[in-house]
Backbone bond lengths (Angstrom), bond angles and torsions (degrees), N, CA, C in turn:
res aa  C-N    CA-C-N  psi(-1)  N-CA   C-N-CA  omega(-1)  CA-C   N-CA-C  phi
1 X - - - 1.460 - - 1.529 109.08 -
2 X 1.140 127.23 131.51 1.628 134.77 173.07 1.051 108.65 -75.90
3 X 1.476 119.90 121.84 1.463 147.89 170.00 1.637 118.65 -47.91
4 X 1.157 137.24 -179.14 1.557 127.35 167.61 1.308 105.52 -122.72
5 X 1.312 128.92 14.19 1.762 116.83 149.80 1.165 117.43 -105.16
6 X 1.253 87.99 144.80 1.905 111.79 -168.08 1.303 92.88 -88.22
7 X 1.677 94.99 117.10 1.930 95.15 151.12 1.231 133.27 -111.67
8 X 1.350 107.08 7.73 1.583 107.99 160.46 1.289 107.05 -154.49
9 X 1.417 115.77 136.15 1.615 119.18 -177.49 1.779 98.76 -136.55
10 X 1.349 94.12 126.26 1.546 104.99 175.04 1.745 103.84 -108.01
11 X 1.153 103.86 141.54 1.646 108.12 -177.32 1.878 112.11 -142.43
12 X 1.321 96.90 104.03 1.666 104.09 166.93 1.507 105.54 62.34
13 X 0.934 102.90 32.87 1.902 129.86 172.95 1.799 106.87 -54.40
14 X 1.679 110.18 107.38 1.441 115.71 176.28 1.095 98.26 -123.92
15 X 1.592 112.87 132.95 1.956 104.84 -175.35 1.990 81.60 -142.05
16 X 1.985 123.43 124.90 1.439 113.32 140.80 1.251 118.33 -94.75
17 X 1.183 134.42 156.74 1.644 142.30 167.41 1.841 78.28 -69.11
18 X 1.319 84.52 171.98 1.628 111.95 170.23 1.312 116.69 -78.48
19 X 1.535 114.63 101.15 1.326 119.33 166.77 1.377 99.46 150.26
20 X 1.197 106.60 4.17 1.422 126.65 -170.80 1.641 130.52 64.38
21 X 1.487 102.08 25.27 1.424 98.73 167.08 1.828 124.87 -86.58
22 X 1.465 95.11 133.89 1.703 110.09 -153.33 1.755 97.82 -69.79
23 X 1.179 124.74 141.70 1.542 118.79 -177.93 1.646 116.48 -132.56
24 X 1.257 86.79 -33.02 2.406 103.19 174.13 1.696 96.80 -136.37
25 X 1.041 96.83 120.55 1.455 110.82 -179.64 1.916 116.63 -130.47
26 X 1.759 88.52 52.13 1.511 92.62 173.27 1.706 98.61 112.39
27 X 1.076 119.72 30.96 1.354 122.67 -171.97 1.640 96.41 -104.87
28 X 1.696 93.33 127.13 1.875 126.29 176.55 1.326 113.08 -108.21
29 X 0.817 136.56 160.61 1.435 139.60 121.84 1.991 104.40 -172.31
30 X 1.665 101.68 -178.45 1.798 101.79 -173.95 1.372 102.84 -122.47
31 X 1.208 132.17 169.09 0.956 142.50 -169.75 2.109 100.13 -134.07
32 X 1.334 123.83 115.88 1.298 114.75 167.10 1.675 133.42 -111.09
33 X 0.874 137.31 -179.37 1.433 124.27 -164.25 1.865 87.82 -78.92
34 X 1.293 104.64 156.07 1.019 144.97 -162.91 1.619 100.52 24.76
35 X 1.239 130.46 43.86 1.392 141.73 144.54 1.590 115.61 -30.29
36 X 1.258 124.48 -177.31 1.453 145.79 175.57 1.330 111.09 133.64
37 X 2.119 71.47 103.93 2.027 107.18 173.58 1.444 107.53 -108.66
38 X 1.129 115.05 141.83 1.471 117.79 -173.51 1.630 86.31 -107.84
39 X 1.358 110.47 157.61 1.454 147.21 -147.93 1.782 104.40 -126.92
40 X 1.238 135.11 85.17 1.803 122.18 -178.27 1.515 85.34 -126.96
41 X 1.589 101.73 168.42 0.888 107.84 173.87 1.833 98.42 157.92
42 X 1.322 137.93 166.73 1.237 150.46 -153.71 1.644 93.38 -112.61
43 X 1.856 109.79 122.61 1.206 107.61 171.71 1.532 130.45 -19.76
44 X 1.390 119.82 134.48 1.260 117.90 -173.99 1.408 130.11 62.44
45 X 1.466 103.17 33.08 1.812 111.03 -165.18 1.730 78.14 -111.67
46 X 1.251 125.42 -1.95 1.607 86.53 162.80 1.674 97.65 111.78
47 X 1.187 120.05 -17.38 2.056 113.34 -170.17 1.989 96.90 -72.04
48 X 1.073 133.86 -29.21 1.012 135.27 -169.34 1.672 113.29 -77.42
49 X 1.625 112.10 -37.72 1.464 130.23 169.32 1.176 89.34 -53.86
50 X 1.248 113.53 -69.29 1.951 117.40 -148.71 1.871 93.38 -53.18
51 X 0.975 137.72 -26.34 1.425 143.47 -159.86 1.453 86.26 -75.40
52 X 1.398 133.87 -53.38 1.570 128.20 -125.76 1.448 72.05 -113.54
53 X 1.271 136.52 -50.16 1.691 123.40 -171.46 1.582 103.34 -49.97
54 X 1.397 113.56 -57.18 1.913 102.76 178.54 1.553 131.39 -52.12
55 X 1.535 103.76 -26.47 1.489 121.98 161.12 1.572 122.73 -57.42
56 X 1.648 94.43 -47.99 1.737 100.10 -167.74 1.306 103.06 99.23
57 X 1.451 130.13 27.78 1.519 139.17 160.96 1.320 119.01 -51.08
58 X 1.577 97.34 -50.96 1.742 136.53 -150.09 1.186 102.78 -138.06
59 X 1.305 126.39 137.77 1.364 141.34 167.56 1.273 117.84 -96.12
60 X 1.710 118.48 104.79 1.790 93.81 164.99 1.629 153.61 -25.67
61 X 1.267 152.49 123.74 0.988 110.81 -178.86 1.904 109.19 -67.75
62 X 1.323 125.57 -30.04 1.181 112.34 151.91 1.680 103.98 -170.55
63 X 1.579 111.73 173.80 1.189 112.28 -158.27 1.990 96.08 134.13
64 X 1.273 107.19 174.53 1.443 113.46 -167.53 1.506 95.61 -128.75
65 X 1.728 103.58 125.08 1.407 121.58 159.62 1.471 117.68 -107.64
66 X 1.353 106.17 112.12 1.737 108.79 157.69 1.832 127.70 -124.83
67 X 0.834 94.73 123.20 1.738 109.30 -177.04 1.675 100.81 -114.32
68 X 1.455 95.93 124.20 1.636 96.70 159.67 1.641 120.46 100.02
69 X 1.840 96.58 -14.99 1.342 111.75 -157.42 1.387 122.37 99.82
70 X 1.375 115.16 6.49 1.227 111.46 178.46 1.296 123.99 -124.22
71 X 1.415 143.70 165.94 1.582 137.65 165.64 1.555 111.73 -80.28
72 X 1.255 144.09 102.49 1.474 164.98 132.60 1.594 122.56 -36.34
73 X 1.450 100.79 89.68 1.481 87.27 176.22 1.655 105.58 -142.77
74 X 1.158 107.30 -11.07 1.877 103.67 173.95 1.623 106.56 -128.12
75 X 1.276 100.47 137.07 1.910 118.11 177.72 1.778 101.92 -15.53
76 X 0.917 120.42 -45.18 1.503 118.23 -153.68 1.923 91.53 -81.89
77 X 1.201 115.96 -18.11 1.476 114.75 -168.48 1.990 101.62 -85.23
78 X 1.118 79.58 -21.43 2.077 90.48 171.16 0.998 117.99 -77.54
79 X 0.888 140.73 -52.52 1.650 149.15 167.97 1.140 104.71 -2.25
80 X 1.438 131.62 -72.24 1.168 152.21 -126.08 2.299 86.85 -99.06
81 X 1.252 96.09 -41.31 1.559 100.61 174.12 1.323 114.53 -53.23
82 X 1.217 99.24 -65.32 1.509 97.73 -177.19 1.433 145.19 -78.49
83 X 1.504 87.69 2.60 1.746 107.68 140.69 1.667 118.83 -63.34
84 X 0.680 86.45 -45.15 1.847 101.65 -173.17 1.733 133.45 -87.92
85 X 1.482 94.60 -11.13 1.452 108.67 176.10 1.092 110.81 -134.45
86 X 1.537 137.26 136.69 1.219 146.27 166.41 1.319 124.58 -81.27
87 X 1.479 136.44 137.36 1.290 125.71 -146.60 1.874 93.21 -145.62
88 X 1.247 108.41 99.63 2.026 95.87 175.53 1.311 99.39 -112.82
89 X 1.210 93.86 139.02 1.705 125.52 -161.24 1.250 100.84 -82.22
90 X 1.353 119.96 121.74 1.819 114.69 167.36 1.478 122.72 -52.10
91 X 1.346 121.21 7.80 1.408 131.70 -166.82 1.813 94.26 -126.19
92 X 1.016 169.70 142.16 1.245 154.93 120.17 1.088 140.42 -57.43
93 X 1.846 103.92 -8.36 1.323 116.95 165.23 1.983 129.01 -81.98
94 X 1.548 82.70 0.05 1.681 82.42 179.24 1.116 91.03 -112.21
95 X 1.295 142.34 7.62 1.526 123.69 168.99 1.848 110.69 -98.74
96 X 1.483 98.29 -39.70 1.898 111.44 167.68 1.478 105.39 -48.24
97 X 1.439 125.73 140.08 1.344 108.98 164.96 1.758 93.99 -151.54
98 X 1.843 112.78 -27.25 1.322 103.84 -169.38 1.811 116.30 -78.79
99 X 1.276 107.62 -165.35 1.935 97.93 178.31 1.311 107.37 -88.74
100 X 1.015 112.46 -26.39 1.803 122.23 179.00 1.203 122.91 -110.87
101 X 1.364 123.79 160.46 1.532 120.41 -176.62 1.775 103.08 -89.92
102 X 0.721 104.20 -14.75 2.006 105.40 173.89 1.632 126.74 -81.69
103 X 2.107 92.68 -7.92 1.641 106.19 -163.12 1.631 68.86 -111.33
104 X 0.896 133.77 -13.86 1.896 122.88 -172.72 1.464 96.00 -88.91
105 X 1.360 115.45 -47.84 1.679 95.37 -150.32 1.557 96.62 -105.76
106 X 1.708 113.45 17.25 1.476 103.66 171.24 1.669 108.05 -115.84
107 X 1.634 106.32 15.77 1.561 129.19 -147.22 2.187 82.75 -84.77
108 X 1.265 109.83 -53.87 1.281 126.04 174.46 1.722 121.42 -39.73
109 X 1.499 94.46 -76.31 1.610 103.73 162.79 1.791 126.01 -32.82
110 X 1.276 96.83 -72.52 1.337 97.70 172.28 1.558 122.85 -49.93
111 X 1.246 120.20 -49.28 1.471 113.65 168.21 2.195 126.49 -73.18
112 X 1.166 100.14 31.45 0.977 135.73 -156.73 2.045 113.07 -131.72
113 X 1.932 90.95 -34.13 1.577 93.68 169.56 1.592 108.01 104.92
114 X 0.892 97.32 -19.77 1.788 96.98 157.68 1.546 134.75 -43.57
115 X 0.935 119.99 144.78 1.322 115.94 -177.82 1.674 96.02 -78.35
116 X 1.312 106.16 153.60 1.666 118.62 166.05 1.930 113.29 -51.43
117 X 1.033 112.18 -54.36 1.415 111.69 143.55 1.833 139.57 -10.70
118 X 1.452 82.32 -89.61 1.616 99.01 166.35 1.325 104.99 -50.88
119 X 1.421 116.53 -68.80 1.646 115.82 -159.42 1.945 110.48 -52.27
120 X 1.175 94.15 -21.83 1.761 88.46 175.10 1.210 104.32 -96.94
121 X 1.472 141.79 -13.76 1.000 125.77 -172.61 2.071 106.30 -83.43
122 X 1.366 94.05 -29.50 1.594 101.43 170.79 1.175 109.44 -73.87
123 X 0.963 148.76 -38.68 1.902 158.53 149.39 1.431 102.19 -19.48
124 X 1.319 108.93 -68.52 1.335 104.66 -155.51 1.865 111.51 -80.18
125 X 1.614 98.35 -16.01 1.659 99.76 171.33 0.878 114.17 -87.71
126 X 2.066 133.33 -25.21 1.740 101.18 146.00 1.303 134.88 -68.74
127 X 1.192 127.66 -24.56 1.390 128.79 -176.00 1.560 100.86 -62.02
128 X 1.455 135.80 -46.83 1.000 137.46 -176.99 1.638 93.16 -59.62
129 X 1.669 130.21 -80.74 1.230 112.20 175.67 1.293 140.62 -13.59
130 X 1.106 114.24 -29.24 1.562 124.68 -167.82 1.467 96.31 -105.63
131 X 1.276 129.29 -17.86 1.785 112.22 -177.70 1.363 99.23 121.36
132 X 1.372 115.05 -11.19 1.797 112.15 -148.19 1.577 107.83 -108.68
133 X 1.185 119.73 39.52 1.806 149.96 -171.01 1.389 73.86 -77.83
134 X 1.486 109.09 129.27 1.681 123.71 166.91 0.886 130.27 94.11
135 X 1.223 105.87 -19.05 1.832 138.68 179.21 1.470 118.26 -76.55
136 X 1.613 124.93 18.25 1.454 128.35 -147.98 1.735 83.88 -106.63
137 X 0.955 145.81 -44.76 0.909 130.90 -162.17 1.715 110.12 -105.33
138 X 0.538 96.58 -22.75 2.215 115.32 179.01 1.831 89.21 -23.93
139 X 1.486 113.74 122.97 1.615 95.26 146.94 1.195 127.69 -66.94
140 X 1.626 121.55 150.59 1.831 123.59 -140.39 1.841 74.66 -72.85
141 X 2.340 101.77 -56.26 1.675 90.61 -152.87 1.582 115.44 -62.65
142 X 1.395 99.85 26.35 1.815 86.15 166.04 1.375 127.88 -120.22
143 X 1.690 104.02 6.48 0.909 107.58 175.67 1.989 118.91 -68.03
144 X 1.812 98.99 176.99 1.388 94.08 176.06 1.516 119.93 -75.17
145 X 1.355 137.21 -175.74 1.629 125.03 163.22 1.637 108.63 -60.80
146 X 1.626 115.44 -55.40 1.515 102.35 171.82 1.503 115.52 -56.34
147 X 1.158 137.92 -50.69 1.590 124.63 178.81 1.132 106.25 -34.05
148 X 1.754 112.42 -79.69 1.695 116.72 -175.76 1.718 107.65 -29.37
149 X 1.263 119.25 -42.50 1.781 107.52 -165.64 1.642 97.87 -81.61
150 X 1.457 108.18 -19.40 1.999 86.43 -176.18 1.424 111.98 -103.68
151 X 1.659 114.79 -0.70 1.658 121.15 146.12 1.230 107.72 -75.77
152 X 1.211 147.34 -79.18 1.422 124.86 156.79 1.625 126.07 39.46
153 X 1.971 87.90 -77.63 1.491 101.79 -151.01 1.202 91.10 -90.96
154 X 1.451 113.74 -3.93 1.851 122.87 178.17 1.663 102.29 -68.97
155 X 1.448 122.02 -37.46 1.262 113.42 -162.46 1.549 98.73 -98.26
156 X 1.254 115.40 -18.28 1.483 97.63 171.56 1.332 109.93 -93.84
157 X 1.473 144.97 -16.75 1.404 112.94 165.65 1.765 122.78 -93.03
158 X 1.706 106.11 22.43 1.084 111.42 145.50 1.352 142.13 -45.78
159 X 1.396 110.53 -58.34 1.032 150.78 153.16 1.598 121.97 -43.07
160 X 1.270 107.64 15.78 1.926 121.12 -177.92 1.683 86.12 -7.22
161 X 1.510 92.98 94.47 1.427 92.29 168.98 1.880 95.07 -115.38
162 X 2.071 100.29 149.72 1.091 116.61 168.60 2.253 117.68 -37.85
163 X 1.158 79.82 -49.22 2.042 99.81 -168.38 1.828 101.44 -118.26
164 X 1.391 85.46 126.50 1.524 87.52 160.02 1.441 102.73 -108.41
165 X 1.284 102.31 149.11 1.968 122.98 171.75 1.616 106.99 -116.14
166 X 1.639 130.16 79.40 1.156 132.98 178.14 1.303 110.58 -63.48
167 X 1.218 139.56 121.79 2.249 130.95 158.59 1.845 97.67 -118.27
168 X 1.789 87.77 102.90 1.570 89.78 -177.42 1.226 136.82 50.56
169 X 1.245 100.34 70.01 2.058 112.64 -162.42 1.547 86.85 -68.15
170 X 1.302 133.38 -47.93 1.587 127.73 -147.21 1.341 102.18 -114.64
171 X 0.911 100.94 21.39 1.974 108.07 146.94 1.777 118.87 -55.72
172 X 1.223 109.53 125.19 1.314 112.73 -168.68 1.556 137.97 53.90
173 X 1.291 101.25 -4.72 1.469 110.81 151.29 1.482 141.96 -64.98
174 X 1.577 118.64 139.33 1.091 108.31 -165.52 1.393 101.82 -92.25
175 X 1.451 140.14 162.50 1.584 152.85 -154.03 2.022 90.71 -53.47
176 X 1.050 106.32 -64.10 1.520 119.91 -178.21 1.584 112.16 -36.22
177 X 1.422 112.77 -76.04 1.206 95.55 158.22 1.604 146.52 -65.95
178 X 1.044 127.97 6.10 1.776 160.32 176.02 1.368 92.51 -80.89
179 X 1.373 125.65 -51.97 1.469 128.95 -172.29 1.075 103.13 -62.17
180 X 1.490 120.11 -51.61 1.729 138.18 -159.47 1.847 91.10 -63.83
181 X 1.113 122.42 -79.15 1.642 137.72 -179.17 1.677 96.15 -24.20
182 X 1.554 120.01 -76.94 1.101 115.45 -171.16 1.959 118.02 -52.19
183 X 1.137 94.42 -51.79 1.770 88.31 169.22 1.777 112.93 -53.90
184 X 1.209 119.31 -43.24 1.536 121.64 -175.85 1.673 85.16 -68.56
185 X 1.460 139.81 -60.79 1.790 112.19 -148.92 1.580 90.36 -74.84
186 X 1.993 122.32 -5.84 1.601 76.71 -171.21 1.344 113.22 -97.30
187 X 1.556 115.58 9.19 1.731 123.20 -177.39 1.359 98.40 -86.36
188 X 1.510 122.43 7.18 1.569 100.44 -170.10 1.761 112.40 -119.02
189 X 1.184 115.59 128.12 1.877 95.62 -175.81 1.329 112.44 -115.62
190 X 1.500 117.12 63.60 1.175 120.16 124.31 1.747 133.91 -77.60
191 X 1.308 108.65 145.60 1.505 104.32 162.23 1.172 101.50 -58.31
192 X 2.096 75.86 158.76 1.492 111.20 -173.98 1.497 108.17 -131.12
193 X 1.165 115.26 156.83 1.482 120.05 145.09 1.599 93.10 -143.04
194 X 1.630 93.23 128.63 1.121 84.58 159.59 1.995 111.68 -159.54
195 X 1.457 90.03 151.42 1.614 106.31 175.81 0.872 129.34 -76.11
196 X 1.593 118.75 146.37 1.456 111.68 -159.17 1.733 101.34 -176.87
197 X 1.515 121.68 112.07 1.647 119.07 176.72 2.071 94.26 -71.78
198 X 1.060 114.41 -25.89 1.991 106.33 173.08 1.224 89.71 -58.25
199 X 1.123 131.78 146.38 1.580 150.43 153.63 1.837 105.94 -102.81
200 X 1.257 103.10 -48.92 1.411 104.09 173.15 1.485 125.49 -44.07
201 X 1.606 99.58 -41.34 1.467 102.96 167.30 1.574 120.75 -81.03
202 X 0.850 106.36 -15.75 1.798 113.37 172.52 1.313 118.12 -70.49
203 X 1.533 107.08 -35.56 1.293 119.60 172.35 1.664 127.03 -59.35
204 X 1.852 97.07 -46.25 1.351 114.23 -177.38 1.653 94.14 -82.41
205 X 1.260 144.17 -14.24 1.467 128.89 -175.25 1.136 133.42 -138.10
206 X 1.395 108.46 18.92 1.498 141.61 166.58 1.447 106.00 -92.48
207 X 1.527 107.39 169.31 1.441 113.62 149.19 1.943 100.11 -107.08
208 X 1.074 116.49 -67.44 1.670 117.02 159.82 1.583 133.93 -68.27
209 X 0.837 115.13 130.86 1.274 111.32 178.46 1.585 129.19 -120.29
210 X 1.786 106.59 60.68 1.627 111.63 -155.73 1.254 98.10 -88.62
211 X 1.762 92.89 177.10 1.737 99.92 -151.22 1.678 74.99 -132.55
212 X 2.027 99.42 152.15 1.226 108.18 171.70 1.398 100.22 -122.14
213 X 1.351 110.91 150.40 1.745 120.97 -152.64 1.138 114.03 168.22
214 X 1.550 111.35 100.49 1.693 125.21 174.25 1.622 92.95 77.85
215 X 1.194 119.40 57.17 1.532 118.52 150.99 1.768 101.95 81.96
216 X 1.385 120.64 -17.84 1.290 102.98 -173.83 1.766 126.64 -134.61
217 X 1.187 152.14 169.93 1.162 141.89 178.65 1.216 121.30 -83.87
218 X 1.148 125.72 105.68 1.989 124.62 160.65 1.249 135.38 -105.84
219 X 1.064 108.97 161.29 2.094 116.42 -168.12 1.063 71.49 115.62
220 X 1.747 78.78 173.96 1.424 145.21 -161.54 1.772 109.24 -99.08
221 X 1.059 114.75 82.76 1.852 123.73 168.92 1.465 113.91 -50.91
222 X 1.193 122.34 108.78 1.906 124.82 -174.30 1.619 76.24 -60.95
């Protein structure tokens, strides 16, 4: 059931890349506690921007960002976000950075205030969640493309973050693990947004399922 506080509200949102190509041209919508909006839309329509603008990736060119209850508009006002929201990268190589998958998904925790302790002991109970029991020492760059995306999602639900920000969780996954992901986001009630070219699955694991197209957001918000 969706909550009645808003944790993220985008308002009249205009963002160009450099060179001046136009990408959100007035694009809204809210995000509420225990929400889940699915994200479609045709390469380069912009669902991946909208991800990094709620982070503080990307700067609007203008329009109003608030996450959390608050107004967001300079680096130092993020901080506090990205404690609190989880963000998986449609790439898995810009989120991987340590030599091991146990120094990645305990990389979070610890900067977080955990004891060295704790932070592996939370490491190793998502990795087990996810299938990935044994996997603690593996170097990350040798893993496969599906490994990297379900270590990934290891280091962001380390991080018991308030908001998840999904960009193509089931990218490079094989059906088996796709199954595994969907049973794990539906035991969990945090908000979501999340991206996804399946619509079918957006359908079955959303409550909304808006589309971004020509700069702005449409559908119907439960």
């Amino acid at each position: 059931m969706t909550g009645t506080r808003r944790l993220v509200s985008l308002r009249d949102i205009h963002f160009s890349h450099e060179g001046g190509r136009s990408v959100l041209a007035g694009a809204s919508f809210d995000l509420f506690d225990r929400q889940r909006i699915g994200l479609c839309g045709h390469v380069g329509s912009g669902k991946t921007t909208i991800l990094h603008i709620i982070m503080g990736l990307l700067r609007p060119d203008s329009g109003i960002v608030e996450v959390f209850g608050e107004r967001r508009e300079k680096e130092k006002d993020f901080r506090d976000v990205r404690g609190r929201a989880g963000l998986l990268f449609q790439d898995p190589d810009d989120q991987l950075f340590c030599p091991t998958v146990l120094e990645d998904t305990a990389f979070g925790p610890l900067n977080q205030g955990y004891s060295r302790e704790e932070a592996l002991e939370i490491s190793n109970s998502m990795l087990h969640l996810l299938g990935l029991g044994g996997f603690g020492e593996r170097i990350t760059h040798h893993l496969s493309g599906g490994e990297k995306r379900l270590v990934s999602l290891a280091t962001v639900l380390a991080m018991k973050p308030e908001v998840l920000l999904l960009d193509e969780p089931f990218s490079g996954l094989d059906p088996r693990s796709s199954e595994r992901i969907v049973e794990i986001l539906a035991g969990l009630s945090q908000a979501m947004i999340i991206v996804s070219h399946d619509r079918s699955f957006l359908e079955n694991a959303t409550e909304s399922s808006l589309v971004v197209s020509d700069g702005i957001i449409s559908g119907q918000q439960a």
